[in-house]
N, C-alpha and C positions, 0 to 999 in steps of 0.2 A: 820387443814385447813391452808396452807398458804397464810398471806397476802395478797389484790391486790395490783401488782405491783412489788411484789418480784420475781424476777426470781436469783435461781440458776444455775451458770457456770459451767456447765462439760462436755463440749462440746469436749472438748482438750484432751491430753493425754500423758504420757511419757512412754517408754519402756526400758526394760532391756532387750534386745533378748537373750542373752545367759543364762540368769537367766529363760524364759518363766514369766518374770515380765513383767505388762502392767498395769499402774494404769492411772487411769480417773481421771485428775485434769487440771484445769483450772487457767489461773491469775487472773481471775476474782474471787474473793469469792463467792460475793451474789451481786445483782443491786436490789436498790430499787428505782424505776419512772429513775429519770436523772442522780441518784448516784451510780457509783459502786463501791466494797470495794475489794482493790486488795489483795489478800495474802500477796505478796511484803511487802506491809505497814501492817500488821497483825506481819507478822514473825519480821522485825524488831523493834516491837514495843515488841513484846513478849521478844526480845531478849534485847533490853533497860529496860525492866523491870526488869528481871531476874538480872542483869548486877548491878541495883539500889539495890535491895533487899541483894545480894550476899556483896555490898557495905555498905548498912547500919548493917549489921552483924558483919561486920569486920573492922567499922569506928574505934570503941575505941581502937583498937590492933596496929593502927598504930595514936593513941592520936589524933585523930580530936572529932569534935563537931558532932553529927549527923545532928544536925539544922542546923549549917551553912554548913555543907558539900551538904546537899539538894540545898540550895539557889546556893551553886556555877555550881551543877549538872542540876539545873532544866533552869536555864539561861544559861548556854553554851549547854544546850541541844536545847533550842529554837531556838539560834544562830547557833548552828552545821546544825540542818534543813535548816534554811535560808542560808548556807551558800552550803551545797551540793544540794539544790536547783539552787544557782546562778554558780555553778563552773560546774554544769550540763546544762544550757542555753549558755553560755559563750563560752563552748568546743565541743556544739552540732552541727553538721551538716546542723541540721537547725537552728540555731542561727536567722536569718536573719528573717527570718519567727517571730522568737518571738518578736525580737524588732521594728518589723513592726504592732504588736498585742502584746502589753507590756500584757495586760490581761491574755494571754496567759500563762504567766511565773508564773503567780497564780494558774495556772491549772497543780497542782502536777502530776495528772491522765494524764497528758498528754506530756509523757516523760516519766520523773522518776530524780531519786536524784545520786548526787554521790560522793563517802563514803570522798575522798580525800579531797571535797570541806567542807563536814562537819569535818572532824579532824583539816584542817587548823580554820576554824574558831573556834571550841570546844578550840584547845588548847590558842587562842589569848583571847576568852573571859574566859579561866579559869584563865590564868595569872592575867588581870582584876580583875575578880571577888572575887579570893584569895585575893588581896590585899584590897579589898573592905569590906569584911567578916572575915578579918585580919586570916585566914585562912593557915596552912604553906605549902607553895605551893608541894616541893617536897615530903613530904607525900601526898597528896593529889594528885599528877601524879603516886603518888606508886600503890595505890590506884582504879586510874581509868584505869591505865594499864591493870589492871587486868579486870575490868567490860570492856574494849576494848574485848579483847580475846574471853569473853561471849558474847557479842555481835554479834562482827566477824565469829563466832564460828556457832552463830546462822542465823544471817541475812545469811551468804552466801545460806544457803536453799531457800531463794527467787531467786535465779539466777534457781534454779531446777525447779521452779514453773512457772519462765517462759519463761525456757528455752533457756537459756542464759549463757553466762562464760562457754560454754563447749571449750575443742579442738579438734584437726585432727580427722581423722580416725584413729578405731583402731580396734582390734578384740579380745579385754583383757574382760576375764568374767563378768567385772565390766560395759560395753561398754554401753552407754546409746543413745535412739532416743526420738524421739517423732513428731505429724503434726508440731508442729513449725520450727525444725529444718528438716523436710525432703523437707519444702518449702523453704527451704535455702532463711529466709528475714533475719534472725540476724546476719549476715557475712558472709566471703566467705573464698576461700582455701581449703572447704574439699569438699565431695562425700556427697550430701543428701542423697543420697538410701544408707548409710552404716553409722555404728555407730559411736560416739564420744567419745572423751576422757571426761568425768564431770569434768573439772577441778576445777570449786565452791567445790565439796565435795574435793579434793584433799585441798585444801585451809581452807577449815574448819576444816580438821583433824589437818591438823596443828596447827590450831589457839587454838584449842582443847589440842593437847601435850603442846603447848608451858604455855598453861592458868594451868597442872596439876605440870609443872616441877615449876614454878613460886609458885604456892600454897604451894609447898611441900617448898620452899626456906625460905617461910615468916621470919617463927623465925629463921633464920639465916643470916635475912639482917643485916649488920653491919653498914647503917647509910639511913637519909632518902633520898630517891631518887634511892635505890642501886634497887628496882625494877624495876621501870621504866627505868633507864638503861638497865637493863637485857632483858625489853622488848622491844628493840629499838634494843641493840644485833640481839633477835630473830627475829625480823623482817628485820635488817638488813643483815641477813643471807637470808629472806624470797626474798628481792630483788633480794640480789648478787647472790645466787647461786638458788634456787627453780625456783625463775621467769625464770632465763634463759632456765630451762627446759620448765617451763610452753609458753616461748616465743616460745615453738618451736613445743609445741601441740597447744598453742592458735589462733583462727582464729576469735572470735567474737571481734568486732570492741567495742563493750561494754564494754569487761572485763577491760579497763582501770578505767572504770567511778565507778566502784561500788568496 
């Protein structure tokens, strides 16, 4: 018997037309009375834990403390929220709205977050924090470079959920729709009645290679920090050259944020 008050979302849906894939999913997870529980926030929580886990595994390999490597993780995580919360209001469209109703800017569910705003701040309070938990920093970006990736890796599947970070039209077997994107409200530039490029999943494979070529590197880093360079490399390839592709199938005005 479910609940009163619980209502399940699956109202929604995405398509794969070339594939004859059509699966029933919704942003909404579950609503219970005034609260609903987004996917969004489910996947990337899934994907910070996973990211923590895979971290405390592999703390003593690169000589940290597991204890204090938590403490610098669990406070630049707090800070990272608050801060792709604020870089999200900040860059919004409706900005004006919110600081006209500051309350607003407390209401997660209403918006959403984005990724940049939390890496700027993650990385300002781990500098902090390291020196606080006398912690050595560049192992410790070696470190979270990698639980980036897993995250990255995973969160971009909430862009799928709700339907968002896709590009152009396209007609590749991979080609994805669904009612969010045929009502054309999350950007413009393409054909609602015709499918999209998923660029989130295009983004996540990457983040995916780049987090196996990194793993495989470990014992062969030759001092601390040589990961987190390598992942700053690969990202920095992900701008200069991937984005400019992705710039040129991308039409959601969102995919910056996330």
């Amino acid at each position: 018997m479910r609940p009163k008050g619980l209502v399940v979302s699956m109202q929604h849906y995405v398509e794969f037309p070339n594939l004859g894939w059509k699966i029933p999913i919704s942003p909404d997870l579950i609503s219970i009375g005034p609260v609903t529980i987004k996917w969004y926030g489910v996947i990337i929580a899934v994907g910070f834990l996973l990211a923590m886990i895979y971290a405390l595994k592999r703390a003593k390999e690169f000589d940290l403390n597991p204890d204090r490597m938590i403490d610098v993780v669990l406070v630049s995580a707090l800070f990272a929220f608050v801060g792709a919360r604020l870089y999200y209001v900040v860059f919004s469209e409706d900005r004006a709205q919110f600081f006209s109703d500051p309350i607003t800017i407390l209401q997660v569910w209403n918006g959403g977050l984005a990724i940049y705003g939390g890496v700027i701040f993650a990385f300002l309070t781990a500098l902090w924090m390291c020196r606080v938990r006398k912690v050595n920093t560049l192992a410790m970006f070696d470190i979270a470079s990698l639980g980036f990736l897993i995250g990255q890796s995973i969160g971009r599947w909430g862009n799928f959920v709700n339907q968002e970070a896709f590009g152009g039209n396209t007609n590749l077997p991979w080609a994805m729709t669904g009612d969010i994107i045929k009502q054309g409200v999350v950007g413009g530039g393409y054909d609602p009645d015709l499918p999209v490029h998923p660029t989130f999943l295009y983004e996540s494979i990457w983040c995916f290679v780049g987090f196996l070529l990194l793993f495989r590197y470990i014992k062969k880093r030759k001092f601390n920090g040589d990961i987190a360079l390598r992942y700053m490399i690969h990202k920095g390839y992900t701008v200069k050259q991937a984005k400019e592709l992705l710039a040129q199938l991308e039409h959601d005005k969102n995919y910056e944020d996330f």
